[in-house]
C-alpha positions, -999 to 999 in steps of 0.1 A, spaced: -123 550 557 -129 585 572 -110 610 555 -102 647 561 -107 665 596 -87 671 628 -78 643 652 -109 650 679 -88 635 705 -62 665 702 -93 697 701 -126 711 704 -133 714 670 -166 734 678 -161 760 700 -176 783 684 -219 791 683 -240 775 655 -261 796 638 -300 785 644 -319 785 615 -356 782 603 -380 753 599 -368 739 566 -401 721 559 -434 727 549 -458 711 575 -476 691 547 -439 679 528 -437 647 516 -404 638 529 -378 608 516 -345 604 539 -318 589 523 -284 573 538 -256 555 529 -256 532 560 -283 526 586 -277 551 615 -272 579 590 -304 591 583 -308 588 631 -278 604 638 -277 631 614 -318 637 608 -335 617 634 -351 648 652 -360 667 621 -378 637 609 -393 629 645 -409 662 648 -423 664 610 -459 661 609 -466 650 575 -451 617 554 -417 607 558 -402 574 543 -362 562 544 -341 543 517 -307 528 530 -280 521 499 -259 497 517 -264 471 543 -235 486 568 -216 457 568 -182 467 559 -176 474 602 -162 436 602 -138 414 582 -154 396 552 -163 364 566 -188 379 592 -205 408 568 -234 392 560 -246 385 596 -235 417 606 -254 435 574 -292 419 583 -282 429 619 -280 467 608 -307 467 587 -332 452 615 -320 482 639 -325 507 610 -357 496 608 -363 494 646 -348 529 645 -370 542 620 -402 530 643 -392 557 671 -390 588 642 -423 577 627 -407 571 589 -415 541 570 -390 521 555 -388 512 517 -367 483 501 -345 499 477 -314 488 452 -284 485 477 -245 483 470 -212 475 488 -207 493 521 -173 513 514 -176 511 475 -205 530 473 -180 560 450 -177 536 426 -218 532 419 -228 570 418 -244 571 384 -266 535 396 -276 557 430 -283 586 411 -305 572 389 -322 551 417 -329 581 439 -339 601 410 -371 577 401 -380 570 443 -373 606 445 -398 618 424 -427 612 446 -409 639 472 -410 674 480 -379 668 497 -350 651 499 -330 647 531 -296 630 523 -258 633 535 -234 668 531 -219 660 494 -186 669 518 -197 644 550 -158 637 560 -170 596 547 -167 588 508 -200 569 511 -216 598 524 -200 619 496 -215 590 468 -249 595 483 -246 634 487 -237 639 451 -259 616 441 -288 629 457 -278 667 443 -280 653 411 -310 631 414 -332 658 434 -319 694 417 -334 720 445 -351 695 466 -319 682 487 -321 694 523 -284 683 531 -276 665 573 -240 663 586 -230 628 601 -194 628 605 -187 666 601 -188 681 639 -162 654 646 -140 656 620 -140 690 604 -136 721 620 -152 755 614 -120 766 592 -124 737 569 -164 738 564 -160 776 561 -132 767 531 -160 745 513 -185 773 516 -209 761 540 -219 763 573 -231 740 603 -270 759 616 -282 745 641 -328 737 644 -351 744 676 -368 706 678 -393 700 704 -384 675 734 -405 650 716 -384 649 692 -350 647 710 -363 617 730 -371 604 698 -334 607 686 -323 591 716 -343 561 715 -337 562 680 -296 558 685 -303 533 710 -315 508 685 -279 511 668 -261 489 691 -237 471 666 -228 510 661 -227 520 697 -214 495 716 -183 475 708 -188 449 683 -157 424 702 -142 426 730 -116 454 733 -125 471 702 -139 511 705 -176 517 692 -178 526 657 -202 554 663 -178 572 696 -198 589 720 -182 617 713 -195 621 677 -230 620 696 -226 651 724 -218 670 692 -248 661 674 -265 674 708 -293 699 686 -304 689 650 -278 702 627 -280 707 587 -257 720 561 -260 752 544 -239 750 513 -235 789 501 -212 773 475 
């Protein structure tokens, strides 16, 4: 399902320094995280949202269930949601119930999500949602749809991209990974965070690699966001 990128067995895709950048929010912003999957909105915003001192509340537009063959989805889908939520706990954002559509298909419902996010959006200053290019066409869905949704509200989080893109290929799309100073806090707020994602992190049989690799995780080691100059 992932698309794009280098093989991150063969390279070190980020070699290279990441610029830092400034606080992106005001200290009062009403905040609204949105993800295509639960883990998104931990892995690629978690210490952002952890160290935010004003409101913060997630949506999730699928259930994450597409990890397993079609007979053991729906088990697998309340599982993720109950660690999104036990995730959330640790960043201090509130969930909200919100429309949700098939994990993997979620290109095919773009218009639905956009107009879904663009009436919960409304009560937002911002909108933190997935890079419109996130190497994962769910994360794309969302990304657009956001953009479209929230016009000059979306604060855009990498998931996928330090593991599968390089810095030639973000460069090619006009952005750039920057990289945000987060207090301790909110780093062991991450971590705990992940933790709760153990149908992500851990193998879900016997012999089968975590979904999330650890290696996706050392390279989301600081709180990284897009910067789309496109």
């Amino acid at each position: 399902m992932l698309t794009g990128g280098t093989d991150p067995g063969t390279a070190v895709l980020w070699d290279e320094p990441v610029l830092t950048t400034s606080w992106p929010l005001a200290r009062d912003a009403r905040v609204l995280v949105v993800g295509a999957h639960p883990d998104d909105e931990t892995i690629g915003a978690g210490r952002l949202l952890a160290a935010h001192h004003g409101r913060c509340d997630a949506v999730v537009l699928s259930a994450g269930e597409a990890c397993l063959p079609d007979g053991d989805r729906r088990d697998l889908g309340h599982q993720r949601l109950a660690e999104w939520r036990a995730a959330l706990s640790h960043l201090g954002v509130r969930p909200l119930e919100a429309p949700r559509w098939p994990d993997g298909e979620l290109a095919a419902y773009v218009a639905e999500i956009e107009e879904a996010l663009r009436e919960t959006a409304a009560d937002y200053d911002v909108v933190l949602a997935p890079w419109r290019h996130d190497p994962h066409p769910d994360h794309e869905a969302v990304g657009r749809a956001a953009l479209a949704a929230a016009p000059g509200r979306v604060v855009a989080y990498p998931v996928w991209t330090p593991f599968w893109t390089t810095p030639t290929q973000l460069g090619e799309r006009g952005a750039r990974l920057v990289g945000l100073r987060t207090p301790a806090s909110a780093h062991r707020a991450w971590t705990a965070a992940v933790a709760e994602y153990a149908s992500q992190t851990r193998p879900l049989r016997p012999g089968w690699a975590p979904i999330v690799p650890a290696e996706l995780l050392r390279r989301q080691q600081e709180q990284l966001l897009v910067v789309d100059d496109a």
